[in-house]
LODRENMAR-898130 format. One record per residue (C-alpha): x, y, z. Coordinates in steps of 0.05 Angstrom, whole numbers, padded with zeros to 5 digits, always signed. Example, Ala and Ser with C-alpha at 12.3 -4.5 7.8 and 13.67 -1.06 7.14 Angstrom:
2
+00246-00090+00156 +00273-00021+00143 
END
This chain:
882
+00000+00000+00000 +00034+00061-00031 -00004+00113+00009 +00016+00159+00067 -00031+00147+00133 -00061+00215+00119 -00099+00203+00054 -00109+00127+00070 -00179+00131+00103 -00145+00094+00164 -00188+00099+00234 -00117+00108+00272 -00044+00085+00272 -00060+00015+00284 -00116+00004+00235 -00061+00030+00184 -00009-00018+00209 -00050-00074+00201 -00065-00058+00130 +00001-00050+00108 +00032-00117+00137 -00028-00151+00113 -00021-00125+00038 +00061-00144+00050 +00050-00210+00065 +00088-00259+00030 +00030-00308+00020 -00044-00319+00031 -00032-00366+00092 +00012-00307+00132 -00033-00261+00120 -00080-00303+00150 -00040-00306+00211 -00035-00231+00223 -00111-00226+00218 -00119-00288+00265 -00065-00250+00318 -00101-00186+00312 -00168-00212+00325 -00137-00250+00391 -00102-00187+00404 -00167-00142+00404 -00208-00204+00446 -00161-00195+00505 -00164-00128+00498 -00243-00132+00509 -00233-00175+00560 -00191-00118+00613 -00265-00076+00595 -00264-00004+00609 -00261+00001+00531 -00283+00079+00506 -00331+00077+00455 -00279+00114+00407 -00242+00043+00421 -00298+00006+00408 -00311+00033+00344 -00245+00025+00316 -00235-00049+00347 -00299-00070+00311 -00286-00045+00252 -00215-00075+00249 -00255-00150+00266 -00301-00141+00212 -00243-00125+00176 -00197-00183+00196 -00260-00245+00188 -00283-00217+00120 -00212-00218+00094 -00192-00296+00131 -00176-00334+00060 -00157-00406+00088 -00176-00405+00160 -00247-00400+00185 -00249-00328+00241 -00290-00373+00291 -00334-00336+00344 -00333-00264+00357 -00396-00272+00395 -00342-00233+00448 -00358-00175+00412 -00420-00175+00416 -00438-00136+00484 -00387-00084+00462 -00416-00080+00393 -00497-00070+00434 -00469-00019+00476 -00443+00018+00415 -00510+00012+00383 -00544+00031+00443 -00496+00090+00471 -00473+00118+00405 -00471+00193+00395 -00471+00194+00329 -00509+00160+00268 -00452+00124+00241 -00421+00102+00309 -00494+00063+00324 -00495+00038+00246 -00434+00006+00262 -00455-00024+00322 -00520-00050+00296 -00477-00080+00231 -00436-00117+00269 -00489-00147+00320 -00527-00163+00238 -00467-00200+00214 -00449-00240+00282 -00497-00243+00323 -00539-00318+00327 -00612-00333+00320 -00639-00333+00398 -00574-00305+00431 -00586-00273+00503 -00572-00202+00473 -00621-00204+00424 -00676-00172+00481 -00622-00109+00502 -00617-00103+00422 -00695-00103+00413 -00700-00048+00474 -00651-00016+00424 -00690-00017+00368 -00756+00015+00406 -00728+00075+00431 -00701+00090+00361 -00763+00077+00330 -00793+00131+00382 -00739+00173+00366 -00755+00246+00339 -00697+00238+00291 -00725+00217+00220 -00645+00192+00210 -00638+00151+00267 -00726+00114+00256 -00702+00095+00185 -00637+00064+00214 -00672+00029+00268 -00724+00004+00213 -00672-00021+00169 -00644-00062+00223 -00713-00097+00225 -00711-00105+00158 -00645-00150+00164 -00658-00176+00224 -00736-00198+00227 -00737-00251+00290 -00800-00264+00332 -00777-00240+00398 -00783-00164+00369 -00851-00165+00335 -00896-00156+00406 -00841-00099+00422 -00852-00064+00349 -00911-00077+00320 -00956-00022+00341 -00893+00027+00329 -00890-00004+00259 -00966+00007+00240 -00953+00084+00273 -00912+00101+00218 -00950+00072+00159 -00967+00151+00162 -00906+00189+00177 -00895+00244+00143 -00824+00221+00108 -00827+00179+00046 -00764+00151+00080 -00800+00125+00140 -00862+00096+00110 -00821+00052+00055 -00786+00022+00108 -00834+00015+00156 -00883-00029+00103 -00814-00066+00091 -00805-00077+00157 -00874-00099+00171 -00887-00137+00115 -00812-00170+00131 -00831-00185+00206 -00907-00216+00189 -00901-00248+00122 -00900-00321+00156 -00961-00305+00180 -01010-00268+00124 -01071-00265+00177 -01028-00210+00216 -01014-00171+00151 -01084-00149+00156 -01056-00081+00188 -01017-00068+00143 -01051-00082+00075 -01111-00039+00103 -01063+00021+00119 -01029+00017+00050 -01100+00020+00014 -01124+00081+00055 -01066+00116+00043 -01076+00109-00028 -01148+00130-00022 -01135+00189+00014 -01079+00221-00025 -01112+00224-00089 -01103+00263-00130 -01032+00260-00108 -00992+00201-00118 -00957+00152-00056 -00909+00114-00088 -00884+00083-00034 -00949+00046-00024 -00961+00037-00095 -00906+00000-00091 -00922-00041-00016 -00989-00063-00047 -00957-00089-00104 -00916-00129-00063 -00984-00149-00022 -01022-00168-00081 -01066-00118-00055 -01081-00079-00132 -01146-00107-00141 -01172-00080-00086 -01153-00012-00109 -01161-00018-00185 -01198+00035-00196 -01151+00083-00157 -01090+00061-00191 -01129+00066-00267 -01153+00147-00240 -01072+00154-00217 -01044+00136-00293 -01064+00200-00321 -01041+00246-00259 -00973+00205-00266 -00966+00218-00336 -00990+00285-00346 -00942+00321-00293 -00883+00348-00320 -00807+00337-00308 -00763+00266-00300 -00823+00255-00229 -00875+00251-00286 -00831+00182-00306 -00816+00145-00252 -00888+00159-00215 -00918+00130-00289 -00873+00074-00275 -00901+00050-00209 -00966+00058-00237 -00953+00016-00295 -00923-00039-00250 -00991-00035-00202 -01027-00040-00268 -00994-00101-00289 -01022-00132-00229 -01093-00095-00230 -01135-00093-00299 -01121-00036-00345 -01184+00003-00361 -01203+00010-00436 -01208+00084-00420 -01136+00090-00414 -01101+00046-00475 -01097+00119-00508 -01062+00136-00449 -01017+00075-00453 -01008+00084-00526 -00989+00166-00516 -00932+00138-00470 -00904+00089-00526 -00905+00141-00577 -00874+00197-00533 -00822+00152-00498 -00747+00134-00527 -00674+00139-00516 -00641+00099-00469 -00662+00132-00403 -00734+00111-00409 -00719+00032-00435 -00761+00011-00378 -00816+00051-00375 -00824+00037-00454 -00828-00040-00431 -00872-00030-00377 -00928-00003-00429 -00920-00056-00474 -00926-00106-00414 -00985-00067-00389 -01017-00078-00460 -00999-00155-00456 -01062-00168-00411 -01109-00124-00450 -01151-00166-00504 -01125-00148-00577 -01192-00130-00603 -01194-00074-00552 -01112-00047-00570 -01138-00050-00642 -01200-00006-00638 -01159+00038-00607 -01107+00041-00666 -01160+00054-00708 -01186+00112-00670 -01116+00145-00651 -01087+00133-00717 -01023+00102-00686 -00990+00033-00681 -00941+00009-00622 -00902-00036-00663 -00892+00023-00718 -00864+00070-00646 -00808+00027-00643 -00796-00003-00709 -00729+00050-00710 -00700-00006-00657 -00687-00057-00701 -00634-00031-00744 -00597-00013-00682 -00537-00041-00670 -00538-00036-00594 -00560-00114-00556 -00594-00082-00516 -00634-00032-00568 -00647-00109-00604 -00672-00143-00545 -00723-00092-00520 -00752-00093-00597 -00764-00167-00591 -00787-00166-00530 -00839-00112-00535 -00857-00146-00595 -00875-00213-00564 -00921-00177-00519 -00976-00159-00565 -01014-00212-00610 -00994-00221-00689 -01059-00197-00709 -01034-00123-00693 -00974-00116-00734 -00967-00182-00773 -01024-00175-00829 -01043-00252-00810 -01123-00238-00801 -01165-00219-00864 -01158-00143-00882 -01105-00123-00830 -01048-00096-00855 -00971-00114-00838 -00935-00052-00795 -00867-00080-00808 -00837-00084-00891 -00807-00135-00922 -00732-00121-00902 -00751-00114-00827 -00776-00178-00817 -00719-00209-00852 -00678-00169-00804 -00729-00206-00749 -00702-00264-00778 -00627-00245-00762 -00648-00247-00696 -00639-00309-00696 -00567-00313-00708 -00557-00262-00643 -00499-00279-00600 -00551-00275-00547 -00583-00335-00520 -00646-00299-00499 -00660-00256-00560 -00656-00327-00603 -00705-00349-00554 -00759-00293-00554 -00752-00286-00631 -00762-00360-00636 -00821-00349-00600 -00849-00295-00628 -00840-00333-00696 -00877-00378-00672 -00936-00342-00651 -00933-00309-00724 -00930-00377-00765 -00904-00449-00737 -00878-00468-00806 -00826-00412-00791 -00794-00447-00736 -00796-00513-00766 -00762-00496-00827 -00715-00464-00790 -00703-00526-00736 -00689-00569-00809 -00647-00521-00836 -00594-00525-00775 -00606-00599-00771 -00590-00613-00845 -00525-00567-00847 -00497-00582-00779 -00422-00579-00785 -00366-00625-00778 -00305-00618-00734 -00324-00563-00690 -00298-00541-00625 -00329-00580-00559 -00357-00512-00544 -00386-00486-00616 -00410-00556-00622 -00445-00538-00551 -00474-00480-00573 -00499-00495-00642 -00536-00555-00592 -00556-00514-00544 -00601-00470-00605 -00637-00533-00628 -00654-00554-00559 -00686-00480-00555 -00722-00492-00617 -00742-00571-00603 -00770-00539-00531 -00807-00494-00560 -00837-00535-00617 -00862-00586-00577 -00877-00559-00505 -00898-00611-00460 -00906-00667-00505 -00863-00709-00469 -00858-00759-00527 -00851-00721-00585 -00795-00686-00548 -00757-00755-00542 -00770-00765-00614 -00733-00697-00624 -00676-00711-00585 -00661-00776-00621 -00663-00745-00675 -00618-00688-00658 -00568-00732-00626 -00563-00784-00686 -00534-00713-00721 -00502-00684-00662 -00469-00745-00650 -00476-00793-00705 -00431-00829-00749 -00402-00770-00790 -00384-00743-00725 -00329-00804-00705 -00327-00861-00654 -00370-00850-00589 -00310-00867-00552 -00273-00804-00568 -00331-00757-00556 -00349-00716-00499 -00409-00695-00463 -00443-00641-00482 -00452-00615-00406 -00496-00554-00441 -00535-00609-00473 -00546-00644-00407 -00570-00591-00364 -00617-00559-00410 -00648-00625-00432 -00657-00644-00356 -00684-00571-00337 -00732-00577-00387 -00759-00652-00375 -00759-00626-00309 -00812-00575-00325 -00859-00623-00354 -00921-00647-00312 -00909-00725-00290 -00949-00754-00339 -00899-00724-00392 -00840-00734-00360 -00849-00808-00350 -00877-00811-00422 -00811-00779-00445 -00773-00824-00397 -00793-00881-00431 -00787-00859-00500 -00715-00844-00483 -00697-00912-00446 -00724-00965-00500 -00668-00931-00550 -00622-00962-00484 -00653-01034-00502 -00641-01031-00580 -00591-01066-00603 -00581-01032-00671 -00585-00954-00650 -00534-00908-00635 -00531-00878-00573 -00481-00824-00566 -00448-00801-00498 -00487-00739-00484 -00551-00764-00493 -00531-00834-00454 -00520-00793-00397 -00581-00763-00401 -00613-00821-00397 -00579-00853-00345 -00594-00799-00298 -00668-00804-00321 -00670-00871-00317 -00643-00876-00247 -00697-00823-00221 -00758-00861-00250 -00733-00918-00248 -00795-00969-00224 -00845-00915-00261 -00832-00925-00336 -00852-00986-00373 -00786-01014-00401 -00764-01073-00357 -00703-01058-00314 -00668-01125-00335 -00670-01108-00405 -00642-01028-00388 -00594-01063-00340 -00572-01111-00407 -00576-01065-00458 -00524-01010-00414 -00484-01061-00396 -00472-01078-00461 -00452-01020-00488 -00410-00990-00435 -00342-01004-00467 -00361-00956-00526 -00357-00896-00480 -00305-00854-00432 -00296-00846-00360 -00349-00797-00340 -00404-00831-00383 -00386-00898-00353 -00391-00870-00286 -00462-00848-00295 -00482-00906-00327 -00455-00954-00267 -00489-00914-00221 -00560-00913-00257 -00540-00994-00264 -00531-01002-00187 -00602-00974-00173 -00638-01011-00230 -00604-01077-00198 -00649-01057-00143 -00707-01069-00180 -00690-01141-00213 -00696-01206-00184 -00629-01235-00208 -00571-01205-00247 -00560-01246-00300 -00484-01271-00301 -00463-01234-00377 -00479-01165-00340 -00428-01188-00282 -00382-01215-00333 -00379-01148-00370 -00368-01103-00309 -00308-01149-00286 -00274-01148-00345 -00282-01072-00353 -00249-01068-00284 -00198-01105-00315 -00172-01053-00363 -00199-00988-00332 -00168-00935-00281 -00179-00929-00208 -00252-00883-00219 -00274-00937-00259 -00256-00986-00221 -00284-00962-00156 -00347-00958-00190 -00347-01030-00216 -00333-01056-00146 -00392-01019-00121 -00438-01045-00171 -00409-01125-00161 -00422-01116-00084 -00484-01094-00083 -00527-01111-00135 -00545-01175-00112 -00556-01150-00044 -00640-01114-00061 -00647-01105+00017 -00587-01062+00024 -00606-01026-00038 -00673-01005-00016 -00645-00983+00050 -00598-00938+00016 -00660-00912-00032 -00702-00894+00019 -00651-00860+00049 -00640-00814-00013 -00669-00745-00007 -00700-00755-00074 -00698-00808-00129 -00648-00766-00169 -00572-00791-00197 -00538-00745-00145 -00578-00761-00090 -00578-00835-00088 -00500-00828-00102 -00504-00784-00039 -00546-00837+00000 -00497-00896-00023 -00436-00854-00004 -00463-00842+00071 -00471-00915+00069 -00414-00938+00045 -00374-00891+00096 -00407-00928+00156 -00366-00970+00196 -00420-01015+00201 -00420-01027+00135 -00437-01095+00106 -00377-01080+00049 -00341-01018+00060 -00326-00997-00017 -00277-00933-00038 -00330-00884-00064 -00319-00819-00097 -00356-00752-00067 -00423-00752-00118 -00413-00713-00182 -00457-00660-00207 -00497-00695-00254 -00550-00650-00272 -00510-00606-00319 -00433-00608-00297 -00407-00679-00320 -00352-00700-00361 -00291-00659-00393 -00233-00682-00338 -00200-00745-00340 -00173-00785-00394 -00223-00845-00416 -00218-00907-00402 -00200-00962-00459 -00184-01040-00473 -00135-01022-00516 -00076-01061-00494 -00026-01014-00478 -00073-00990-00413 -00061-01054-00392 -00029-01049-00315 +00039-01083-00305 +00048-01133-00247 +00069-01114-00187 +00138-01115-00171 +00177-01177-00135 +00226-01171-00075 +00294-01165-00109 +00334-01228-00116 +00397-01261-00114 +00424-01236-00185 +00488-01205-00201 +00466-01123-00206 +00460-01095-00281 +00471-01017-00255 +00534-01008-00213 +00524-00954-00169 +00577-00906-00172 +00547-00850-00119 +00497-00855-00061 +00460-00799-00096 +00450-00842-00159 +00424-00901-00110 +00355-00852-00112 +00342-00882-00179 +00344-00949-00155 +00332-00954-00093 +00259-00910-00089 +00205-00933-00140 +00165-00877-00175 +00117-00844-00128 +00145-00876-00077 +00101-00925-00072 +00112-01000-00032 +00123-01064-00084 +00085-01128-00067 +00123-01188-00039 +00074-01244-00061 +00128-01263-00111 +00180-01273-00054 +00133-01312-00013 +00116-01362-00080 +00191-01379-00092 +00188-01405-00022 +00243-01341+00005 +00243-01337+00078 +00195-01291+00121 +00249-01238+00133 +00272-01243+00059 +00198-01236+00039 +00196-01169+00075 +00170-01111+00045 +00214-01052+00038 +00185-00985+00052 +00227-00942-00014 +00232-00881+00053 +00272-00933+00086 +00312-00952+00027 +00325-00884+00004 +00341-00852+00071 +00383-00915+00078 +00418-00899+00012 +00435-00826+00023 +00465-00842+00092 +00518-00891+00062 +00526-00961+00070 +00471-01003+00090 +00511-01027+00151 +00521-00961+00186 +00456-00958+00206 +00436-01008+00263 +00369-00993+00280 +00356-01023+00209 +00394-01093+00213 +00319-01122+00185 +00341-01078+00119 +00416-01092+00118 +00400-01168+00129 +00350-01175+00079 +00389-01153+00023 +00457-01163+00027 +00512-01201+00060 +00556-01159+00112 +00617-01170+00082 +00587-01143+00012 +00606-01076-00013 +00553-01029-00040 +00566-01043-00116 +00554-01116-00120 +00494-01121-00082 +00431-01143-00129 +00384-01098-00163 +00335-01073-00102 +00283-01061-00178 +00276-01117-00218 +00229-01095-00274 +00203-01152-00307 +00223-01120-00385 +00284-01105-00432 +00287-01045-00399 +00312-01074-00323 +00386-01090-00372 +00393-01024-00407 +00481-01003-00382 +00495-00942-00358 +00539-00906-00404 +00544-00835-00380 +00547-00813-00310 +00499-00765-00275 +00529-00701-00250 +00517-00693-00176 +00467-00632-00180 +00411-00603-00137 +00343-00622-00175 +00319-00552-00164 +00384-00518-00178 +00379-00552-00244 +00303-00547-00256 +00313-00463-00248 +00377-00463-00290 +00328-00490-00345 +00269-00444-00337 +00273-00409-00406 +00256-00481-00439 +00183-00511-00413 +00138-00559-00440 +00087-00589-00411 +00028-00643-00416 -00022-00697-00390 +00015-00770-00410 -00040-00823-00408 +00004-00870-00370 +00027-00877-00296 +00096-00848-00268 +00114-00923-00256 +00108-00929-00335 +00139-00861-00351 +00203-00876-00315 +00209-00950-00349 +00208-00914-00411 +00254-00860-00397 +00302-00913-00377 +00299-00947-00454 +00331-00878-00485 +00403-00902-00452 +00421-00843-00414 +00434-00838-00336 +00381-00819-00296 +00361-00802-00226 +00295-00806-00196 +00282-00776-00131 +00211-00801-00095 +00161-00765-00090 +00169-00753-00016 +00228-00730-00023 +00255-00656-00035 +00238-00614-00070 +00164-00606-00095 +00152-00668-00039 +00083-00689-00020 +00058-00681+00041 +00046-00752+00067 +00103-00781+00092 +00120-00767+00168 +00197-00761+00178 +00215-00785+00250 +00297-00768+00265 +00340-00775+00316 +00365-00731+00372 +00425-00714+00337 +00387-00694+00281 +00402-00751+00228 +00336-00786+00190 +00325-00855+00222 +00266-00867+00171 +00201-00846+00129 +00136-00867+00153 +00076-00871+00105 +00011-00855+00125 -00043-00879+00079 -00056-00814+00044 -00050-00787-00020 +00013-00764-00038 +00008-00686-00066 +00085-00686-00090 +00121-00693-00155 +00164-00755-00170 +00233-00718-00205 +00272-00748-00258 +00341-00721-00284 +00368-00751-00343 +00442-00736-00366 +00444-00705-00429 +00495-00749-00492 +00561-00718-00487 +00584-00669-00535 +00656-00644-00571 +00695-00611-00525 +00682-00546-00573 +00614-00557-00557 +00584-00520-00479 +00563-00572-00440 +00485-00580-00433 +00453-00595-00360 +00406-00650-00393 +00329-00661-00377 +00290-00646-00312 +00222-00676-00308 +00168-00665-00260 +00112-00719-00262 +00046-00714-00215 +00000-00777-00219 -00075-00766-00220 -00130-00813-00185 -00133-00853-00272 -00070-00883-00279 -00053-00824-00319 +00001-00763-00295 +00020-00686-00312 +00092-00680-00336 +00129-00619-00334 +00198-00621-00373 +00255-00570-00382 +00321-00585-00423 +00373-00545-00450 +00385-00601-00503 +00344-00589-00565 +00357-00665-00579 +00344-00700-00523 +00280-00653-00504 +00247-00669-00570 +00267-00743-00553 +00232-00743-00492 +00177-00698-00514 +00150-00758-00570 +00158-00811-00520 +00113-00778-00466 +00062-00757-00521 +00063-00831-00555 +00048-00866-00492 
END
């Protein structure tokens, strides 16, 4: 903060200090701490008392400060501020010194806390108060605060200044009143009486504050024929008061019925109203004219001469959104009949070359002026809107973007929901249709397409809108495409009806045996996040089948087989359970609702229990309705996804890699990621118990960078288990024995002995980055085939380590070993790789740093940075062939 104290708005020194350090702090989490200090700082300061109410001001301001700024760490209770914060409201000299104490009581202060009665005493005296300032302060605390304990306290108070004299007053106090009593509409009584005298009695003047309170009341039709006698005073008086009283009329109107007598009037205010400044009053007419019966709006063209439409035609050629949308709009308000020359001997207001601009409309960047012009078209002439739903059907393009293809969706969905409203069936016919486009042959294999989230949401908001009937006859429509062998199903519209499926499931007519079949079947043809839905939606159809039959079992195991951990979560979910119909209505019924999300939300609480039958790794439920897929890599049976074996205890072979350095024993002694190799191998050649050991890669790595194995007692289990005593470092076997060509590639060039970060920032003018569909495990067994020296330092290691491994040492400071904790590891695994050497003429080249983070799908982000043009474009193929 470049400013001096003076022109910094600071309350004092202090507040100013506390700015400053907080805007110099050198990261989110410190700054945290200085607002977590000061706030314990100013609570024991409260806690001496005798605190001035120049104190108090300041302190509470500085604690609203501190709790709204708190980025990472919640501000907990500063409920102790509360009594200091009541006595501010209640002592304060001045306006803003009991504003801020009556803020700060709003923001913190609980529901039923023992203050709440001193504040309420507050809050009466104000509203007694002579001072119109300090009423409409105490009323807008009312307004933000409306409990129960305060209504006995304020309500006659309240209904006392329904007629103050300040416009001020009496627009809060309905507020306030209506705010208090709206749980309760018997007690509004008061209150809608009050408003509707008050309009009575100031005719011919004008109350817009109550205008506007029985609006909110639904109280217009009681006064119709005031509000109709107030449009002409409005309207008639002159200056910019003239406007915005004709504006609350208009709205009351909208509510009331318009009286025939005053369409001229309506009309007058069309005609004499443009420009920017008056957009909304321009609407309001036409909206007023919306409920009036055309016959009526056209007798009275006849007689004034003067056509709405023809007021604003000069907004069409505008080039202003906003200009565009209020045409359209105002345009969908009245009926054809007026301006479109459909009925015998009526003429059309608008020529040839403005409707075809009508009809560029619907090319707008904006969603909603496509929609209203679609649905004015409509109103016009259907045949309109269905040549124009063909017309994008027929020429919808190849190879676009995941997001044009989105949108150019996302305008035939607006055009099938508005061609067949709630026809629940013919909408399903639509969508097939539009999908078998969208997503149909020309557009490539369903494996490599993704979801459409756009598409999702909007179909599911608008099935959603239909009455039952329709949405189960949609449902159904939808789900028997599932049991069709022949038709193509693509993976936007699968999820949409997997998440159907699963919230009516039991309710449509298509057997759940033949869903659970048909799905099952075709799950291999689609990606992670379509699979995901559809093993859900599976799961709670098994609930509705007798018996599973044994292919559908069959076909979920051997997609486990060759899928990533998501995937495979998801399979093991659906193998334990869907044979088990009493658990699965228990976790139904526990669902808040019948929808995808929901029952994923029930089976995730159940799953979680400790008393579970089967406890099962779930993921937290995903946002079905309308933010699916677009993350993670999908899943495939190609081959090369296959998983390797795990890896067995090393054995009794001569070493292939002499280790020259303890720092290059990093690369053999830790596996990538750090993570512990199986011994089931050991324990089937028949090697002892102790042999058979698992070795934790902490212990082995520590163990490495220490020196020799024997120099550290408290590990004899290690030392033993590997080598004998009398052994020297370089002959001992291979502690990785990877079970490929790779495990006898030599090494040829030596590693220099560098720090990975020293190296990594040396490098930071060459960067390339990617996702590698692959595990580290994988990446690093392919690095090894290029023949160069590498080092690989664990992910737990420094720098860029994760977080999960606890390091225990010594008093004298020296690392015994690493524990692991069974979480996930948030580090990088690092790999340098020694670039070829080079003529002596040539400057010698650091080599290749890569940074590798491994995701949840057997997949990992790779971060490289080489100084070697030859070796980086080496490396960058292999990581984007895998």
């Amino acid at each position: 903060m470049d400013v001096t104290f003076i022109n910094s708005g600071a309350l004092s020194r202090t507040h100013y200090s506390l700015v400053r350090k907080v805007e110099s702090a050198q990261s989110p989490q410190a700054a945290d701490q200085i607002h977590l200090s000061e706030i314990d700082g100013i609570r024991r300061h409260f806690a001496v008392g005798d605190v001035s109410l120049k104190e108090c001001r300041e302190k509470l301001i500085m604690l609203l400060y501190c709790s709204m700024n708190l980025t990472h760490v919640n501000p907990g209770e500063l409920a102790f501020a509360l009594p200091q914060a009541v006595k501010l409201a209640e002592m304060g000299q001045t306006l803003r010194d009991k504003q801020l104490g009556f803020v700060f009581c709003t923001e913190v202060m609980p529901p039923n806390h023992e203050l709440q009665l001193m504040l309420v005493n507050t809050i009466r005296k104000d509203l007694e108060s002579s001072s119109t300032a300090r009423v409409c302060l105490a009323l807008s605390v009312l307004i933000q605060m409306p409990t129960d304990e305060v209504i006995p306290a304020v309500q006659s108070h309240l209904q006392a200044l329904f007629m103050h004299k300040s416009t001020s007053v009496r627009r809060r106090a309905y507020l306030a009143y209506h705010s208090l009593l709206r749980n309760d509409p018997s007690r509004l009584t008061p209150l809608e009486d009050a408003v509707v005298l008050r309009i009575q009695r100031t005719l011919p003047s004008i109350d817009s504050c109550a205008i506007a309170a029985a609006i909110k009341l639904n109280q217009v039709d009681s006064i119709n024929d005031e509000v109709n006698a107030l449009l002409p005073i409005a309207w008639e008086r002159p200056g910019r008061q003239s406007q915005s009283l004709t504006l609350s009329v208009l709205r009351a109107l909208r509510k009331a019925k318009l009286s025939v007598s005053n369409i001229g009037i309506v009309l007058d205010i069309i005609k004499r109203t443009s420009g920017p400044p008056v957009r909304v009053l321009l609407r309001e007419a036409f909206l007023v004219l919306s409920s009036v019966s055309a016959e009526a709006i056209q007798e009275c063209q006849m007689q004034q001469a003067l056509s709405p439409v023809a007021c604003i035609r000069h907004l069409l050629t505008s080039k202003d959104a906003n200009d565009q949308y209020l045409f359209v709009s105002c345009l969908d308000c009245l009926s054809p009949t007026l301006w479109a020359g459909t009925l015998p001997g009526t003429i059309a207001v608008l020529d040839e070359w403005e409707v075809q601009e009508v009809m560029k409309l619907l090319d707008s960047h904006d969603r909603l002026v496509r929609k209203i012009t679609l649905r004015v078209l409509q109103a016009v002439d259907s045949s309109l809107v269905e040549a124009y739903s063909t017309q994008l059907l027929h020429n919808f393009p190849a190879g676009l973007t995941l997001s044009d293809k989105g949108e150019y969706v996302s305008r035939l969905l607006d055009v099938g929901g508005l061609q067949y409203g709630i026809d629940g069936e013919q909408y399903a016919s639509y969508l097939k249709d539009l999908f078998a486009v969208a997503e149909g042959d020309t557009q490539g294999r369903t494996e490599d397409m993704s979801v459409l989230e756009i598409g999702v949401e909007m179909i599911l908001t608008r099935i959603q809108e239909f009455d039952i009937t329709s949405r189960i006859s949609c449902v159904t429509a939808l789900a028997v495409s599932v049991t069709e062998s022949d038709a193509r199903i693509g993976p936007t519209l699968m999820v949409v009806i997997s998440a159907l499926v699963c919230e009516y499931c039991g309710k449509i007519a298509t057997s759940p045996l033949a869903l659970l079949q048909g799905m099952a079947s075709r799950l291999v043809s689609y990606g992670v996040s379509v699979q995901d839905a559809c093993l859900l939606s599976m799961l709670r159809m098994s609930a509705e089948c007798d018996q599973i039959p044994h292919t559908v079992s069959k076909l979920i195991t051997e997609i486990s087989q060759f899928s990533g951990k998501r995937i495979r979560n998801r399979c093991s979910l659906f193998l334990t359970y869907c044979g088990q119909r009493n658990v699965l209505a228990g976790i139904i019924a526990q669902a808040s609702s019948s929808s995808l999300p929901d029952f994923l939300a029930a089976l995730t609480t159940y799953g979680s229990n400790p008393g579970a039958s089967a406890p099962v790794d779930l993921k937290s439920p995903s946002a079905i309705y309308g933010h699916l897929p677009g993350g993670p890599p999908r899943a495939s049976l190609s081959p090369r996804k296959l998983r390797y074996e795990a890896y067995g205890t090393p054995q009794a072979v001569p070493s292939l890699r002499h280790l020259s350095s303890p720092r290059r024993n990093e690369s053999t002694l830790s596996s990538p990621g750090g993570r512990t190799r199986s011994s089931s191998r050991a324990s089937e050649r028949g090697m002892s118990s102790e042999l058979a050991r698992t070795i934790t890669p902490g212990e082995l790595t520590i163990a490495a960078a220490q020196g020799p194995l024997q120099d550290l007692p408290e590990l004899n289990h290690v030392r033993d288990s590997i080598a004998p005593p009398n052994e020297d470092l370089a002959s001992r076997v291979d502690l990785i024995s990877l079970d490929t060509a790779f495990s006898e590639v030599p090494v040829t060039f030596p590693i220099p002995e560098s720090d990975f970060e020293e190296v990594w920032d040396a490098m930071e003018n060459s960067n390339l980055r990617g996702w590698c569909e692959s595990s580290m495990d994988n990446v690093v067994r392919l690095l090894q085939s290029l023949q160069h020296s590498m080092r690989v330092i664990a992910v737990d290691q420094p720098p860029f380590e994760g977080m999960s491994a606890l390091k225990t040492r010594l008093q004298d400071g020296t690392m015994l070993r690493s524990i692991f904790v069974p979480a996930r590891l948030t580090g990088e695994l690092k790999v340098l790789v020694a670039a070829s050497p080079h003529s002596p003429l040539v400057e010698p080249k650091q080599g290749a740093a890569l940074r590798l983070r491994e995701s949840e799908e057997e997949s990992c982000l790779w971060r490289l940075r080489c100084d070697d043009f030859e070796l980086r474009t080496t490396i960058k193929r292999l990581l984007e062939d895998i």
